[in-house]
C-alpha positions as CSV (number, residue, x, y, z in Angstrom):
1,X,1.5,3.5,-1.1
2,X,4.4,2.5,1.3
3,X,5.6,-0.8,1.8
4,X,5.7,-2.4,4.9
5,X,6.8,-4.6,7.4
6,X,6.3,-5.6,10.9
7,X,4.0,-2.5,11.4
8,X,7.1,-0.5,9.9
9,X,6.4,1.7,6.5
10,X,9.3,2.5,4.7
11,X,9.3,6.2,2.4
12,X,11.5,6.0,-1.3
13,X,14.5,7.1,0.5
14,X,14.3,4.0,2.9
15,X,13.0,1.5,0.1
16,X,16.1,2.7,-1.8
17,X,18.6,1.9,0.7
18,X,17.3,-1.4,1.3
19,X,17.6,-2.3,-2.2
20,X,20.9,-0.8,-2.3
21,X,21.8,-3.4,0.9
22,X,20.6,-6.0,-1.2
23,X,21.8,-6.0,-4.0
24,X,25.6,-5.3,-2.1
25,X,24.8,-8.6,-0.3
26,X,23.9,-10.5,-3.9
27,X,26.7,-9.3,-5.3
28,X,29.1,-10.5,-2.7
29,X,27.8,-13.6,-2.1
30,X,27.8,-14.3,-6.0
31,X,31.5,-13.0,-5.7
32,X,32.2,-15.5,-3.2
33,X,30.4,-18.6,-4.5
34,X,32.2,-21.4,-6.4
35,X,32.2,-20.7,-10.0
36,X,29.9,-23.7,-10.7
37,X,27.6,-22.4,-8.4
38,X,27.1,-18.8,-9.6
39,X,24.7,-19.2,-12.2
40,X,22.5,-21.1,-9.5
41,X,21.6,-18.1,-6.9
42,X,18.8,-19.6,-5.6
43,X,15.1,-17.6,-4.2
44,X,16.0,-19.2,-1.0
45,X,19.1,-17.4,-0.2
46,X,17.9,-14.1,-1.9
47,X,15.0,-14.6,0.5
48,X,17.4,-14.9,3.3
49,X,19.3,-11.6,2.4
50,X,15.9,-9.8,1.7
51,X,14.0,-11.0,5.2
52,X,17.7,-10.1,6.8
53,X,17.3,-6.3,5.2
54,X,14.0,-6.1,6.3
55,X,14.4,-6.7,9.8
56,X,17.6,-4.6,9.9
57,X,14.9,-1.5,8.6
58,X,12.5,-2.9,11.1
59,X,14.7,-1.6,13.4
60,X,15.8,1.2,12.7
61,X,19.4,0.6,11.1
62,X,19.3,2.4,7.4
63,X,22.6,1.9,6.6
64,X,23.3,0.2,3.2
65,X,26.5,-1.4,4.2
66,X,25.7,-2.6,7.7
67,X,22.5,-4.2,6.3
68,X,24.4,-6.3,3.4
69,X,26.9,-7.0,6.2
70,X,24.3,-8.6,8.8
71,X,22.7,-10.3,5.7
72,X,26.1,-11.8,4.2
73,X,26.7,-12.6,8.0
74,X,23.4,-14.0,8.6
75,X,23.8,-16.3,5.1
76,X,26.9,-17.9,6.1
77,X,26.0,-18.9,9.4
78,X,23.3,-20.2,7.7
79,X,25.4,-22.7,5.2
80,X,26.4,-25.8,5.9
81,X,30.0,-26.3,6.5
82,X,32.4,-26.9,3.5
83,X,34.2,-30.4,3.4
């Protein structure tokens, strides 16, 4: 069985990249996160990165790195500004 999305099915080699882009994206944005706000990495935002991998596959891109880059990029633009 191959997963899918928008129509798109994804083989082991592509399933494994885009878990390798998400779990790059986690990581940084728990790197980047307040302390006090680590342990709290909430479904929301790993839905964000995950939805943001998916569409990056979607089209074509199967590059680990640029898919946790547009998701990190897409989470931030997402967050509401720091006072």
């Amino acid at each position: 069985m191959q997963p899918r999305y928008l129509g798109c099915a994804f083989d082991d080699r592509e399933t494994r990249i885009m878990g390798d882009a998400f779990a790059m994206a986690c990581h940084v944005m728990r790197a980047v996160s307040p302390p006090d706000e680590r342990a709290e990495f909430s479904p929301t935002l790993q839905r964000d990165i995950a939805s943001t991998v998916l569409e990056m596959a979607a089209f074509g891109v199967m590059d680990s790195g640029a898919m946790a880059q547009a998701a990190i990029d897409r989470v931030r633009s997402l967050a509401p500004p720091s006072l």
